[in-house]
Each structure stands twice: as C-alpha cells, then as structure tokens.
N, C-alpha and C positions, 0 to 999 in steps of 0.2 A: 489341465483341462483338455486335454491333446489338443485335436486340429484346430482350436476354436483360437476366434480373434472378435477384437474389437474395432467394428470400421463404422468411422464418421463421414457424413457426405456433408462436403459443404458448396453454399449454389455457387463460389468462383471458383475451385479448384475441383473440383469432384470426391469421387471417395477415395479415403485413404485408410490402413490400419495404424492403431495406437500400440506401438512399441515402447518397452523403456531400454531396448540397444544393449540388452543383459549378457546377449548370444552375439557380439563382436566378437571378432578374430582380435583386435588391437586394444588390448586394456586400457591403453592410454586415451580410447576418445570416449570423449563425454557419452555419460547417459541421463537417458532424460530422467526427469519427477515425474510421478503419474500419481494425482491427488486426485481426493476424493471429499464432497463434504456433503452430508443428509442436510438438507436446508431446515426441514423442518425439526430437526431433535436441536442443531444449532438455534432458530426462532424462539424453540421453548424456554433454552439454556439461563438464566439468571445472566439479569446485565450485568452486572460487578463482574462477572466469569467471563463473559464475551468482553468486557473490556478489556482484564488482565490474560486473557488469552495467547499467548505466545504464536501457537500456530492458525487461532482464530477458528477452529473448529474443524479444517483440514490435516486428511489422514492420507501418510504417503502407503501405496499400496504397489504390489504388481500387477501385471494386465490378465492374471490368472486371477488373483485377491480380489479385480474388479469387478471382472466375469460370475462371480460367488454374491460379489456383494448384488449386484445387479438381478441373480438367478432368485436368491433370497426374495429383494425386493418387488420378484413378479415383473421385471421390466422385460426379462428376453427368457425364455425354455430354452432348457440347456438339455433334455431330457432328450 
C-alpha cells in the first residue's frame, strides 16, 4: 500500500502507528499479531460455531491486509 500506515491516538499516550516489526534488522525479536474481527458478521455467526470457535472469529492480518480490509469497509480513502 506504499507510504500508508495505521495510527491510533490514544488520550494517555498520544498517537502512534500499528506495526507488526516484519521489517527488523534482528529475526530473533518478536513480532507482533495484528488481528482483526468484523463484529458484526461474528454477531450473525451460529452460536454452536462462536462456541466451538478456536480463534473466536479473529483474523490475523498484516498492516497492509488491514489497510484493504478497512478501504473495503468505507472506514478511511485510500484513493
């Protein structure tokens, strides 16, 4: 998605962008999960299925995969 990021402001720390640490120099350090879950297709979902649910209706993505899911959803113009 080139230059494009995801940044959350929050009111104790201020804004920051959502990395998953993909582009480290050092293999060895952790990277993060960056999940994602449609609340409302999960709500719809059959309760037996949201019981036996493994991930519970959370999908791991990258912060590009987010950016898509988000443009889709009408939430931000990426245009």
């Amino acid at each position: 998605m080139g230059d494009l990021q995801i940044a959350v402001r929050d009111e104790d720390i201020g804004w920051f962008t959502i990395d998953d640490n993909s582009d480290l120099w050092d293999r060895d350090l952790p990277r993060f999960v960056l999940e994602f879950r449609n609340e409302t297709d999960w709500l719809q979902t059959d309760t037996l299925h949201r019981r036996i649910s493994k991930d519970k209706g959370w999908k791991t993505v990258t912060p590009q995969e987010l950016i898509e899911v988000l443009a889709v959803a009408g939430v931000i113009d990426v245009g």
